[in-house]
Backbone as a chain_set.jsonl record, in Angstrom:
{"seq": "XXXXXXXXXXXXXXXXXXXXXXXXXXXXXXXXXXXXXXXXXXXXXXXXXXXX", "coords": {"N": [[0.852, -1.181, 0.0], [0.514, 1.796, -0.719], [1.29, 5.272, 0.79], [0.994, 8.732, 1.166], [2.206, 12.342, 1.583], [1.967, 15.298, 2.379], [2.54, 17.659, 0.168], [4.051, 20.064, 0.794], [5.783, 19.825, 2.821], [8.587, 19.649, 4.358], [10.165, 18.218, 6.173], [10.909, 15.272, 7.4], [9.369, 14.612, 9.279], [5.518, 14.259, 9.973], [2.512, 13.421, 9.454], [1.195, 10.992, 7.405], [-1.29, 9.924, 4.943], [-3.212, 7.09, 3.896], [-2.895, 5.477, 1.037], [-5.643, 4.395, -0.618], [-7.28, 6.456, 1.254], [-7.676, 5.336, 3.62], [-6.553, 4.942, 6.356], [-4.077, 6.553, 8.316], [-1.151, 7.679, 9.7], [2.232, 8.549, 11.423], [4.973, 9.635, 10.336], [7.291, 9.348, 11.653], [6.984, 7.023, 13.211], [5.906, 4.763, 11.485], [4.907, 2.117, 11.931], [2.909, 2.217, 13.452], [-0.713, 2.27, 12.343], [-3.61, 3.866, 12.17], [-6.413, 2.843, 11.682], [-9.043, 5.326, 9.762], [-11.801, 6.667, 8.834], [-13.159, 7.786, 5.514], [-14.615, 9.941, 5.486], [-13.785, 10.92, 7.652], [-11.267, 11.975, 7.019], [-11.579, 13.631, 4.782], [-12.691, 15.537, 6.505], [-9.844, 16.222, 8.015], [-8.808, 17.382, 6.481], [-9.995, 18.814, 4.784], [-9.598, 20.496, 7.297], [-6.654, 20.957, 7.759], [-6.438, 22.464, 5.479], [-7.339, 25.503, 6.127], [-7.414, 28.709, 6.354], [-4.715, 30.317, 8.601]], "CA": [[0.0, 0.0, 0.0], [1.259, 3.863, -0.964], [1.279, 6.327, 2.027], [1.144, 9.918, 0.996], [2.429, 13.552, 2.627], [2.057, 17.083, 2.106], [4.058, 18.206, -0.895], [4.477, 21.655, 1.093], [6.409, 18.605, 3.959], [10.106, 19.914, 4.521], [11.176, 17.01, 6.817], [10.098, 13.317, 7.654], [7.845, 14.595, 10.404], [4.186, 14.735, 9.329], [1.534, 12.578, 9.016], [0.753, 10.573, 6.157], [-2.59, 9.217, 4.502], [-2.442, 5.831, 3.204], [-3.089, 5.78, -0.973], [-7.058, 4.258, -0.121], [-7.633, 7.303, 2.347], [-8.87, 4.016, 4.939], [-5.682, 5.278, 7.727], [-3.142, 7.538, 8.744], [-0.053, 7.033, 10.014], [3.149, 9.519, 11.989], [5.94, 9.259, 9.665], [8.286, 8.982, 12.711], [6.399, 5.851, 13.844], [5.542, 4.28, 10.672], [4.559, 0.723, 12.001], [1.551, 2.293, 13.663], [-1.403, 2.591, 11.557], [-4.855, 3.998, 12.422], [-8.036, 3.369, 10.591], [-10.186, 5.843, 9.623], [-13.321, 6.716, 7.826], [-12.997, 8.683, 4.483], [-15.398, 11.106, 6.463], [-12.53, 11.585, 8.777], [-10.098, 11.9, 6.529], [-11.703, 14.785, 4.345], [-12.267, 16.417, 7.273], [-8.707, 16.593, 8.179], [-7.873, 17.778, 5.365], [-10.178, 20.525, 5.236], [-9.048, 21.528, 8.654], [-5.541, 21.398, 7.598], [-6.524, 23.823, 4.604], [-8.217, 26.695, 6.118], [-6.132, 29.967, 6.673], [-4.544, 30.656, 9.532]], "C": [[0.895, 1.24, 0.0], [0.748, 4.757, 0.228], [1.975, 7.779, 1.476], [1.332, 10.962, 1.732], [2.346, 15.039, 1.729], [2.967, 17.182, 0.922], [4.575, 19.805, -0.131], [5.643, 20.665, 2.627], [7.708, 19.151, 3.82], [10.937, 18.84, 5.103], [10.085, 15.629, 6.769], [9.495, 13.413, 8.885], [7.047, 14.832, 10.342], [3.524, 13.132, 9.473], [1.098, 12.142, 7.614], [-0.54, 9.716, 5.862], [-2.145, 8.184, 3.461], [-3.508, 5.963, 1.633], [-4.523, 5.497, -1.025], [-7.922, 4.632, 0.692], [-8.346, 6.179, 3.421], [-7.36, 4.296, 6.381], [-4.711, 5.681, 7.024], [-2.033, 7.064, 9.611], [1.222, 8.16, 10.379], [3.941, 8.802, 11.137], [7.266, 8.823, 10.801], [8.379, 7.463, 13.815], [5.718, 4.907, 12.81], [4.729, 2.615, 10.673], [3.148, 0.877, 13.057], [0.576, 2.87, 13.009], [-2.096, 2.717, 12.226], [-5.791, 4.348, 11.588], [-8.532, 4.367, 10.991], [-10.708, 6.495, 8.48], [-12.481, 7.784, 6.775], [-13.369, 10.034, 4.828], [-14.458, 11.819, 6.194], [-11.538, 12.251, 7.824], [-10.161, 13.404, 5.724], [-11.972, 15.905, 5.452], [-10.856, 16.949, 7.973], [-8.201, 17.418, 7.473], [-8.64, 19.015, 4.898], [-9.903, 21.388, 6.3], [-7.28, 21.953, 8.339], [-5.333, 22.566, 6.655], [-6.78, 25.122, 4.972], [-7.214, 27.234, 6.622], [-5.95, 29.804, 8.295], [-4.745, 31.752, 10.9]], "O": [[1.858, 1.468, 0.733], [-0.469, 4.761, 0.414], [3.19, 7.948, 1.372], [0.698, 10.875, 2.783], [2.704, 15.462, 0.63], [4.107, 16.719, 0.912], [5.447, 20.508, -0.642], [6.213, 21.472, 3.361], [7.976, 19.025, 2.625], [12.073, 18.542, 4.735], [9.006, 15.279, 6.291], [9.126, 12.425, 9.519], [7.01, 16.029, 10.626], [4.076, 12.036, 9.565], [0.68, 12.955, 6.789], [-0.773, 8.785, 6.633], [-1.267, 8.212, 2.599], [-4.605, 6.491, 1.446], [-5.046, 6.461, -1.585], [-8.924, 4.016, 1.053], [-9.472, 6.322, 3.897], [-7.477, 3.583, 7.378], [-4.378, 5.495, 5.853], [-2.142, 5.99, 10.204], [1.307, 8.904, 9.402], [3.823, 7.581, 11.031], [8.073, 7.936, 10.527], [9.181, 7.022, 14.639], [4.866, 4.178, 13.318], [4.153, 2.087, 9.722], [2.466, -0.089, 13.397], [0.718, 4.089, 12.913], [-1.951, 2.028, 13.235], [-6.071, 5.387, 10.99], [-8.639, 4.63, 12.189], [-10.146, 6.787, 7.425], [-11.474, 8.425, 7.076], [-12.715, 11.049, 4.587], [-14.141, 12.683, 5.375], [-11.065, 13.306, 8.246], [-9.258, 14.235, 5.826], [-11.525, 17.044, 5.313], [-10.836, 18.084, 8.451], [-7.243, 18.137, 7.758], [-8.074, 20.08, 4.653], [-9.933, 22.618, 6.316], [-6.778, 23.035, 8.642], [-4.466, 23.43, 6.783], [-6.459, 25.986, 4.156], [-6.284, 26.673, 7.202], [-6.775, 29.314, 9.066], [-4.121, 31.558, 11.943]]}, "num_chains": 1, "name": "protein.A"}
């Protein structure tokens, strides 16, 4: 399975979404995965979008 990150990502610390948005995963801890929902997932990701 493909695990994706930020293209704006500078280092290997971030969170990554796995290629079938079904879990997430700390790049610094890579052997723990956590499901979740697609929901979830677009909501992350609109929260990570909105201005600051």
């Amino acid at each position: 399975m493909t695990w994706r990150k930020s293209s704006f990502t500078e280092s290997a610390n971030c969170v990554e979404v796995r290629g079938d948005l079904a879990a997430i995963r700390d790049s610094k801890q890579p052997e723990v995965v956590m499901p979740i929902s697609r929901v979830a997932v677009a909501g992350l990701t609109r929260f990570a979008k909105r201005p600051v």
